[in-house]
N, C-alpha and C positions, 0 to 999 in steps of 0.2 A: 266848805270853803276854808282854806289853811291859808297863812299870812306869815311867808319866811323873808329873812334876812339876807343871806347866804346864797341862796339860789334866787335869781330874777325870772323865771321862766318867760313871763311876758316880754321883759328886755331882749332875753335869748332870741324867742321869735321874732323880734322885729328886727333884730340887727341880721339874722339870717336873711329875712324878707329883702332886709335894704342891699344886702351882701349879693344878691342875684340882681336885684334892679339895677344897680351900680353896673352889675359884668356887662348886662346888656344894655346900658346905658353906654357904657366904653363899647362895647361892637357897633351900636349905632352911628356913636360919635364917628369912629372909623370910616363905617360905611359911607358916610355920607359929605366926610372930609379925603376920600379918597376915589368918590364914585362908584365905587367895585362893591359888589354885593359878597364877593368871593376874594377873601387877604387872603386868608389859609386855608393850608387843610381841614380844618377843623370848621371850617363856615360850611362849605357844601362839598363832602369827599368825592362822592359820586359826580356832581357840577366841574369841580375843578380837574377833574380826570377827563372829562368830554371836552371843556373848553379847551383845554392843554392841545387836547388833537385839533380840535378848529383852529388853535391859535399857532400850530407846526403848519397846517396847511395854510392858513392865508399869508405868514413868512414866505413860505414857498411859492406863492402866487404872484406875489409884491417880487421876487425875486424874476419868474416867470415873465412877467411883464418887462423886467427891464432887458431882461434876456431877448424878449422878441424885439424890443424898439433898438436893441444893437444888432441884430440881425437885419432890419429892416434899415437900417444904415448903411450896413457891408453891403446887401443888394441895391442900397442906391451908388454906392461908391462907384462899384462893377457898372451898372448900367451906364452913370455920365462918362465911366471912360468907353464905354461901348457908343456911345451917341457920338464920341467925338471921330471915333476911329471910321463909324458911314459919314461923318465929315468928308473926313478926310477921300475915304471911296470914292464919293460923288466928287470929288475934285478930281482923283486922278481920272476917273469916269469923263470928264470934260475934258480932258486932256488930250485923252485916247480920240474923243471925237475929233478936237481941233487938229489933233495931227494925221487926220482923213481926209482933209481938207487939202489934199495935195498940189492941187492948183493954184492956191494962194500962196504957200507956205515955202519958203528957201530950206536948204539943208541945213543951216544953223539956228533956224527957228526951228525948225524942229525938232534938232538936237537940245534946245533950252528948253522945249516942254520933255523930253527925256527927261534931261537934270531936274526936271522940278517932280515927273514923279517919281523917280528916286529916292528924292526926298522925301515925300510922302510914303512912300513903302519904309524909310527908318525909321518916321515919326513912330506909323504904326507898331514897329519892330520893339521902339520903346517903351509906351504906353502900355503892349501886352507884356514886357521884362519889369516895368516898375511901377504900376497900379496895389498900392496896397492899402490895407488896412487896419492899423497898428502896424504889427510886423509879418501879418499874414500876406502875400501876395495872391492876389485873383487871378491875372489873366495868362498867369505862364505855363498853365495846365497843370500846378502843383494841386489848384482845386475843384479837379474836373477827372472827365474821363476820358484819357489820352488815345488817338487812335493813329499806329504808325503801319504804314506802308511794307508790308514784307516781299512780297511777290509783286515789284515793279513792271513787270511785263502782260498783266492783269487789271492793276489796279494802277489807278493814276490819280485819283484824291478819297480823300478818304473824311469826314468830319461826323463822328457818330457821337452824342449824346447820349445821360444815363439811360435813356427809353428808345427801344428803337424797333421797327415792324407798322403794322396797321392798327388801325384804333380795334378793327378785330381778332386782331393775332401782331403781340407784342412780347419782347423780351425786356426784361429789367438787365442793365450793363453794370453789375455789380462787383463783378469781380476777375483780375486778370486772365485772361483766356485769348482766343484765336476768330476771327471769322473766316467760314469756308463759303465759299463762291458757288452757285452752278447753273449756268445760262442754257436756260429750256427753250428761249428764242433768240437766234442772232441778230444783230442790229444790221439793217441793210441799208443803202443810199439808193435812192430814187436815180433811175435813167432813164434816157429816152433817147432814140436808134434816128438819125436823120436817114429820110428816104430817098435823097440821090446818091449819085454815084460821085466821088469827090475824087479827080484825076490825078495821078500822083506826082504827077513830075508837069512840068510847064506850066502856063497862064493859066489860069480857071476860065479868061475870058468872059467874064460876069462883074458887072455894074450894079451895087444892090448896098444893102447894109443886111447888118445880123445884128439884133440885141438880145444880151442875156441878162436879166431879172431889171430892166431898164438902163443897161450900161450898154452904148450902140458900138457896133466896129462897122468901120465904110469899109467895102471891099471893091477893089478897083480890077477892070479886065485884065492889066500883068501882072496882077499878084497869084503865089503859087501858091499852094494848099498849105502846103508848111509857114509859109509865112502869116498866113490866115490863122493856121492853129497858136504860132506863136504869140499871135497879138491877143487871143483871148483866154489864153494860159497866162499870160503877164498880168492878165486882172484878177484872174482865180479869185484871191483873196478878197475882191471885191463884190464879184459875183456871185461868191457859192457854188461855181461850175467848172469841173475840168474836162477840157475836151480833148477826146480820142481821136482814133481812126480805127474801125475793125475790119476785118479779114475783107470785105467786102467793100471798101473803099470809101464807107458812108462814119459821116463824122457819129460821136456815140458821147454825148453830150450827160454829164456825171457830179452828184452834188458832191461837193466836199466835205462832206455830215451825212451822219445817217440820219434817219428817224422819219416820220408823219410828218416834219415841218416842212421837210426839203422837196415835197409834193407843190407845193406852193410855188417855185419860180418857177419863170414864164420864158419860154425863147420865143422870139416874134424875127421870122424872117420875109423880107418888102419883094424880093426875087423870088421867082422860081427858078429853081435848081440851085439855090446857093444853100444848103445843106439841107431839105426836102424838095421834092417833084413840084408843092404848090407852095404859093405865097400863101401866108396864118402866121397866126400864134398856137403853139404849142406850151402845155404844163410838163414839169419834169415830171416825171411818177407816171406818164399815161403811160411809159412803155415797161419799167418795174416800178413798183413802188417801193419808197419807203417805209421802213420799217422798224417801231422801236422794240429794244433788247427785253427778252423778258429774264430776269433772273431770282434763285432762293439763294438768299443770304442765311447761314444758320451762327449764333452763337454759341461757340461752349457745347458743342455736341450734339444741342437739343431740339428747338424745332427750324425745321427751315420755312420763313418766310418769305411768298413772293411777290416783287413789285415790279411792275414796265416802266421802261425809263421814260424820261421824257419828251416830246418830240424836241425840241432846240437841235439837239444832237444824237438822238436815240442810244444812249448809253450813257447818260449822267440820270444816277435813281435816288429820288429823292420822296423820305418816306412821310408819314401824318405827323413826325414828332421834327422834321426839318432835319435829320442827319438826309447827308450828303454823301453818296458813295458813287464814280465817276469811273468807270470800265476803261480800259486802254483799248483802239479798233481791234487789236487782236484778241485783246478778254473778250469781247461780246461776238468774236467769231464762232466761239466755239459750240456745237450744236450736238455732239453725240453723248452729250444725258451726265458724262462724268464730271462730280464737282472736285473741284481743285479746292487743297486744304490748305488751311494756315497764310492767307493771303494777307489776312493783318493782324494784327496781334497788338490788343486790347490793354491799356493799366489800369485800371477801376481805381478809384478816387473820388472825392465829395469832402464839401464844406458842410458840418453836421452841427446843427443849434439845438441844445436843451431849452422844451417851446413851454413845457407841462412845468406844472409843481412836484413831480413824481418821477423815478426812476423810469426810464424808456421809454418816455416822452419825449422826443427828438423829432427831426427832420432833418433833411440835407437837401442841400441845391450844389450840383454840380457846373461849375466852369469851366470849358474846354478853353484849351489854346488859343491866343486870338493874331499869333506873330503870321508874317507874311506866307510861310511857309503853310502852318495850316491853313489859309484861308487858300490858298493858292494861288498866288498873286506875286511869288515873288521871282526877282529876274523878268520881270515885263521889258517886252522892248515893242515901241510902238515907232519905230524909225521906218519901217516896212508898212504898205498895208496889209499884209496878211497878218505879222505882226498885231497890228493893231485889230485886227479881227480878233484874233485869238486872245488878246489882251483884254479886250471886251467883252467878250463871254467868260474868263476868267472874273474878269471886276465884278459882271452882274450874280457870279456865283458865290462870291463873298460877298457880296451886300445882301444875300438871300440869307445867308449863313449867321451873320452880326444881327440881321436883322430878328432871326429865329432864335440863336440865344439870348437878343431883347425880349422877347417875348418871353422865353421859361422865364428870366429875374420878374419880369412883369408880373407873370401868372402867378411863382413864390412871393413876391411880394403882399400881391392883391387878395389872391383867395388863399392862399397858409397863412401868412405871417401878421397881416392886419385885421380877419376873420377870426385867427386865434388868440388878437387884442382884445377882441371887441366880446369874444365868448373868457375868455380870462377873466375882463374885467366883471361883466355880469357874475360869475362866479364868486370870484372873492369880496364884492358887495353883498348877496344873500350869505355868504359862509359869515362875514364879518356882524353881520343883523344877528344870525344864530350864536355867534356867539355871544354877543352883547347882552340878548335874550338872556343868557346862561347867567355871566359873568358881572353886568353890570346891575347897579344901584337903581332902582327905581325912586330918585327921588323924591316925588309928591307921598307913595305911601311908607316910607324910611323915614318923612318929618311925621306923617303920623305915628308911626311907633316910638319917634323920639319925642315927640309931644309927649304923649302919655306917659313914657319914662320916664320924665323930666318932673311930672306931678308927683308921679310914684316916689321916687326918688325924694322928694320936698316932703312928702306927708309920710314918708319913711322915717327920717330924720325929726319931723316931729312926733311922730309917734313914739318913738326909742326914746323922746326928751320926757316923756309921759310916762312911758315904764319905767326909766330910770329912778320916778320920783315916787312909787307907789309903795315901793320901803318906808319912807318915812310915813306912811300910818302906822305903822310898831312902834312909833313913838308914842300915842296918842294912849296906848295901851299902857305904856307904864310909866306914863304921867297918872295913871288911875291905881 
């Protein structure tokens, strides 16, 4: 055992000892004045490099979220102005009835439910020009997929959405192109041949009535056959029925529609011989039926899809996805197999939301047009009954239409954009666990390590006070 002056070596070690207890005495302190297990790089290099990536993706998740709950705003926006505009449909919808009401009605009441849905077809007109969001517009078809009328003598409405065919054979409407037409079944109108002989000139001399589809005509013995057809040619519109006369002198009783619906009216005549041999009821359709259009729509060159239109009018086709394609009677005449090209012509378009935390994470909801024009509604005139027939299968074809793009916003809203709330937010709670896991202080065992640093540290400091003083035994030596 040697006993120097000059060298302390015990000192030495304990101020080293205290000199590390101290470091991590100050990282503890840190730690647990700042929560974080991980300040620097130098705490955990590997830790801080993995949390760094958890901590990019749950920014991005937290940003994701807020992204889908303004998307889910834009889609509410869109749809209350769509709620408003079947408002307004169903009003002019009652309009049209009340001015069928011809019996009641003067010619200046009727004219004032004109004026008023006039006004309802501008409202509309406005609501789809100026429904926006910030300064995006929705309903003017800048955020949809526009579909315009090229071959007018074919095509008479047209309203196709991004999706369009059967839920088993569907095309995506992505991108500007053409639809070609080709009707593999003509649309036909239901007739039916009366079986007498209808005189052409003088009295019919016949006492009796004739109803068509419940509208009755009295026919009196000096009324003449012509006069007879003219009185229920002036109903047409009301009936659904135009009446002929063919080679044969026998009236030829004719729906004013094609399709399987028009099978349905009834002619019931109380005489014999006033346009059949016996008195009955007769259906339209027992003598041809009607018939609705069968036609392949193809997109873009590629597959042709076919659908039968539907009975109302046999030649308006409306597919699984609610577009709306409406044949002109000469479009659905056509039967020898060749399709007619370039009949509309397509502008693809979409409102696109970044949904993910991640590049190419997106969605889109497309908006089609919702002014008078595409809904086909505009220029109504319900001053006439036929008029008003026609205006009413119109009206009910745009409320089909508003009604079906309620329904795509519904669907984007409900199962994309709230489903991808609800899976977002689970996400970024477990990502946020894991990293905390990584990142953060475990405070119960961080006071134990500062506990014990904290004695160390204390019996460091007295230790050092002890080796400082162990030199002064070399005194004792040469006191001797």
């Amino acid at each position: 055992m040697s006993f120097r002056v000059n060298t302390n070596l015990m000192a030495m070690n304990a101020l080293r000892n205290l000199g590390t207890t101290n470091a991590s005495f100050s990282s503890s302190v840190t730690k647990l004045s700042t929560g974080m297990r991980i300040n620097t790089g130098a705490d955990d290099p590997a830790g801080l490099q993995i949390s760094e990536g958890f901590r990019a993706q749950i920014t991005g998740l937290s940003q994701a979220l807020k992204n889908n709950q303004d998307a889910i705003n834009y889609a509410k926006t869109a749809e209350g102005a769509l709620n408003e505009v079947s408002q307004l449909l169903r009003d002019a919808r009652s309009l049209v009835l009340a001015n069928g009401n011809d019996a009641t009605l003067s010619a200046s009441q009727k004219q004032a439910n004109q004026n008023q849905l006039t006004s309802i077809l501008s409202s509309i007109d406005r609501i789809s020009s100026q429904t926006q969001f910030g300064q995006k517009r929705l309903l003017d078809g800048s955020a949809g997929v526009n579909a315009t009328v090229v071959n007018k003598t074919k095509i008479e409405i047209a309203s196709i959405g991004p999706t369009f065919g059967t839920t088993a054979s569907n095309v995506a409407v992505n991108t500007s192109a053409n639809f070609d037409v080709q009707v593999t079944t003509a649309a036909v109108k239901a007739t039916v041949t009366g079986g007498s002989v209808m005189a052409a000139s003088g009295a019919l001399g016949l006492n009796g009535k004739l109803s068509i589809n419940g509208i009755g005509f009295a026919v009196s013995a000096d009324m003449t056959r012509q006069q007879v057809l003219d009185a229920m040619n002036a109903r047409s519109g009301d009936t659904g029925v135009v009446v002929t006369v063919n080679g044969g002198n026998n009236f030829v009783f004719t729906s004013t529609k094609a399709g399987t619906d028009s099978n349905s009216i009834q002619i019931v005549n109380d005489t014999a011989g006033l346009g059949y041999a016996a008195a009955g009821t007769r259906t339209l359709g027992s003598g041809t039926a009607g018939v609705d259009a069968v036609a392949s729509f193809t997109y873009n060159g590629g597959t042709a899809i076919a659908i039968t239109a539907q009975g109302t009018d046999g030649r308006t086709f409306k597919d699984s996805f609610g577009n709306v394609i409406k044949l002109t009677e000469a479009g659905t005449a056509a039967t020898d197999g060749a399709a007619v090209t370039n009949v509309i012509s397509m502008t693809a378009g979409n409102a696109q939301f970044q949904v993910g935390g991640n590049v190419g994470q997106t969605v889109s909801l497309s908006l089609n047009s919702m002014n008078t024009s595409a809904l086909a509604v505009n220029n109504l005139d319900i001053m006439t009954a036929s008029g008003a027939a026609s205006a009413m299968n119109s009206i009910d074809a745009a409320i089909e239409t508003v009604a079906a793009q309620r329904g795509r916003i519904g669907n984007f809203q409900r199962n994309v954009l709230e489903s991808n709330v609800r899976a977002l937010s689970v996400a970024k709670e477990n990502i946020t666990a894991t990293e905390s896991s990584i990142r953060d202080t475990d405070v119960a065992e961080e006071m134990t390590q500062f506990t014990k640093l904290q004695i160390l540290q204390q019996s460091g400091l007295a230790v050092l006070a002890q080796a400082n003083q162990a030199p002064q035994a070399v005194l004792s030596l040469l006191r001797g």
